[in-house]
C-alpha positions as protocol buffer text, in pm:
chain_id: "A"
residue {
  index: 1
  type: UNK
  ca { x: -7274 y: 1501 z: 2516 }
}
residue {
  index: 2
  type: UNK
  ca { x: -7375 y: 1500 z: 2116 }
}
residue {
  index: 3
  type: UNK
  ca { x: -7110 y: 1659 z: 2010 }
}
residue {
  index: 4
  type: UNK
  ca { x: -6829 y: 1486 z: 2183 }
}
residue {
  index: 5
  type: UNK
  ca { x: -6979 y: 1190 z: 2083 }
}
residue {
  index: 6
  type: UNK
  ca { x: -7000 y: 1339 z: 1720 }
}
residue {
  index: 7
  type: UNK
  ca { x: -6596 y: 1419 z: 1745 }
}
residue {
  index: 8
  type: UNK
  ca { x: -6512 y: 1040 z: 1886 }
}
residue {
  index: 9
  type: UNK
  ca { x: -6688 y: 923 z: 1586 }
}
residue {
  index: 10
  type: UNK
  ca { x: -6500 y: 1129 z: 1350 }
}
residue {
  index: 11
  type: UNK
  ca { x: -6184 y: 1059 z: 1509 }
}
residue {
  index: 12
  type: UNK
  ca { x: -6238 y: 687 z: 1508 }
}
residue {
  index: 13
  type: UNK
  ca { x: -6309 y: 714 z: 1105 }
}
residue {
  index: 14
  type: UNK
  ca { x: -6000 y: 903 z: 1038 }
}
residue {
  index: 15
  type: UNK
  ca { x: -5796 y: 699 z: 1279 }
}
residue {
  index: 16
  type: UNK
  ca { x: -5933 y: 358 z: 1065 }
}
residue {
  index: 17
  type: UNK
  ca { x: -5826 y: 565 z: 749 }
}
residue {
  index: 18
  type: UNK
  ca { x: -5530 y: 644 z: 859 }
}
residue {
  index: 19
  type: UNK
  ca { x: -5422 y: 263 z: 951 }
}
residue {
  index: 20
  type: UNK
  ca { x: -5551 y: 133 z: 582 }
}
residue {
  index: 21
  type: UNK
  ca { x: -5286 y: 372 z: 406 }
}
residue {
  index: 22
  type: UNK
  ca { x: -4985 y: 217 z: 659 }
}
residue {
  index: 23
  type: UNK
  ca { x: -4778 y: -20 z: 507 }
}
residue {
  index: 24
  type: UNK
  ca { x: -4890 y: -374 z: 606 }
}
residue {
  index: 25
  type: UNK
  ca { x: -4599 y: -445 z: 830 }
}
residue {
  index: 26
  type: UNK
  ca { x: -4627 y: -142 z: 1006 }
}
residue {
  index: 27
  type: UNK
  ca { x: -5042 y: -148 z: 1032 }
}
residue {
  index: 28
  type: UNK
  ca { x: -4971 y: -530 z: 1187 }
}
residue {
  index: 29
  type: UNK
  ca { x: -4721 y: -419 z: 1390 }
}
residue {
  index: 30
  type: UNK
  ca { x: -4958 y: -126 z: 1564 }
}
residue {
  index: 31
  type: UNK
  ca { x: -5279 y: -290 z: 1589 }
}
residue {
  index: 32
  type: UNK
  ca { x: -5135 y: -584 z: 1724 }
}
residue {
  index: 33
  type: UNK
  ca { x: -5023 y: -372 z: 2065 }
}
residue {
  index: 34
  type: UNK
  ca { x: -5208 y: -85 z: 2055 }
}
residue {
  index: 35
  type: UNK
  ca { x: -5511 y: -210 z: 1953 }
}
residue {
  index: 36
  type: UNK
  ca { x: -5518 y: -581 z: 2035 }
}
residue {
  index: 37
  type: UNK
  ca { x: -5250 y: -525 z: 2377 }
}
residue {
  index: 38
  type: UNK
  ca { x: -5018 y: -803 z: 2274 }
}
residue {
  index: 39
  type: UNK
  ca { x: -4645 y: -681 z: 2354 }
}
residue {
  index: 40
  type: UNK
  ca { x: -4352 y: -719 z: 2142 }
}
residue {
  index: 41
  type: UNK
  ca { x: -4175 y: -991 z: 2283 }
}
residue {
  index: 42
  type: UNK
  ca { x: -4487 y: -1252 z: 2209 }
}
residue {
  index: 43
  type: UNK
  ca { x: -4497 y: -1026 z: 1858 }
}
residue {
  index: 44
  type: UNK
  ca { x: -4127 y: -1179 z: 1791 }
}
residue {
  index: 45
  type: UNK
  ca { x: -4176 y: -1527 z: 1863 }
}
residue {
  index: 46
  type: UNK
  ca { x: -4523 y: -1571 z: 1692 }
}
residue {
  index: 47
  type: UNK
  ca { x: -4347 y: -1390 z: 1335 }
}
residue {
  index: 48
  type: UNK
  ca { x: -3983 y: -1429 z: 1405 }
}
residue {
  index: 49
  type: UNK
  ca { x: -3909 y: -1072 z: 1370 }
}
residue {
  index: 50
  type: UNK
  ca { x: -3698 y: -910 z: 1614 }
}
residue {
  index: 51
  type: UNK
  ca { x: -3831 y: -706 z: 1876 }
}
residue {
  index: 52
  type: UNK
  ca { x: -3581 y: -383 z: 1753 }
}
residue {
  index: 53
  type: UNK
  ca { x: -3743 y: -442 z: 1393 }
}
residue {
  index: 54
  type: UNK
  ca { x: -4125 y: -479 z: 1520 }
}
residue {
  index: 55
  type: UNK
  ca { x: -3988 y: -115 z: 1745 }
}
residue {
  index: 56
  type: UNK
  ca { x: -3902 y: 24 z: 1435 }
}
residue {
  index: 57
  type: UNK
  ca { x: -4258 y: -67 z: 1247 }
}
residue {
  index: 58
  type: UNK
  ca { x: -4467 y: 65 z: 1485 }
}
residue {
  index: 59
  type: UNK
  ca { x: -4212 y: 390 z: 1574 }
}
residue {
  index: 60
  type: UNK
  ca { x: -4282 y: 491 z: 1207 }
}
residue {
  index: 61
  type: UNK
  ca { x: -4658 y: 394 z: 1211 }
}
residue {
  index: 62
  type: UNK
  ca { x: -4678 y: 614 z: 1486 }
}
residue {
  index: 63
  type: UNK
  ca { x: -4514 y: 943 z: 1318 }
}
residue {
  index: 64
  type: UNK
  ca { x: -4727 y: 856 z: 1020 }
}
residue {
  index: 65
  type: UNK
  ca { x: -5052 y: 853 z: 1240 }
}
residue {
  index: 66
  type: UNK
  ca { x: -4969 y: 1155 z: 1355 }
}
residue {
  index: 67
  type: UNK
  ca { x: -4889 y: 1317 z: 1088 }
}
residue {
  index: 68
  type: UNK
  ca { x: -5194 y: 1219 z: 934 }
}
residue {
  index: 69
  type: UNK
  ca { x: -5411 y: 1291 z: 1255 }
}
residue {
  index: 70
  type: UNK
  ca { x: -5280 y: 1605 z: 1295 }
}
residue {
  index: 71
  type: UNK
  ca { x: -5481 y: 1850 z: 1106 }
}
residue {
  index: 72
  type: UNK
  ca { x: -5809 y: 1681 z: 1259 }
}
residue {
  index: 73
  type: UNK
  ca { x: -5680 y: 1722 z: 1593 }
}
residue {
  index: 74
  type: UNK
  ca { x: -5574 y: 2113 z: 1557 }
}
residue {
  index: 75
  type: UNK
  ca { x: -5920 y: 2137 z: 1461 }
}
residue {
  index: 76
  type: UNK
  ca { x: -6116 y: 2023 z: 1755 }
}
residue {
  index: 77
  type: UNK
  ca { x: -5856 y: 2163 z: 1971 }
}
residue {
  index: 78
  type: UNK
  ca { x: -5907 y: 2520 z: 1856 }
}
């Protein structure tokens, strides 16, 4: 309905906020398989990082995410 809607919406702003304060290398890193489904081992070849590096990136974008998410997400929970 409306307001779940109204909720995806918010959660898709503060999700897009959250990415623009990651540091670039970690942002790439996340959208690239989260977002865009490429996997790490294509990820490696295309920017000759290694795949333990590229792990690490998107390990700490991840903890940052949610630590950022996480006072939205206690809201809608409640």
């Amino acid at each position: 309905g409306p307001e779940a809607n109204y909720v995806r919406e918010v959660l898709a702003d503060e999700l897009a906020a959250a990415l623009e304060v990651l540091p670039a290398e970690q942002r790439d890193v996340f959208v690239a398989h989260e977002l865009d489904g490429r996997s790490f081992k294509e990820l490696a070849a295309e920017t000759g990082v290694g795949i333990n590096t590229l792990l690490g990136r998107k390990h700490a974008a991840v903890r940052l995410l949610r630590r950022r998410l996480q006072d939205i997400r206690s809201e809608y929970d409640a």
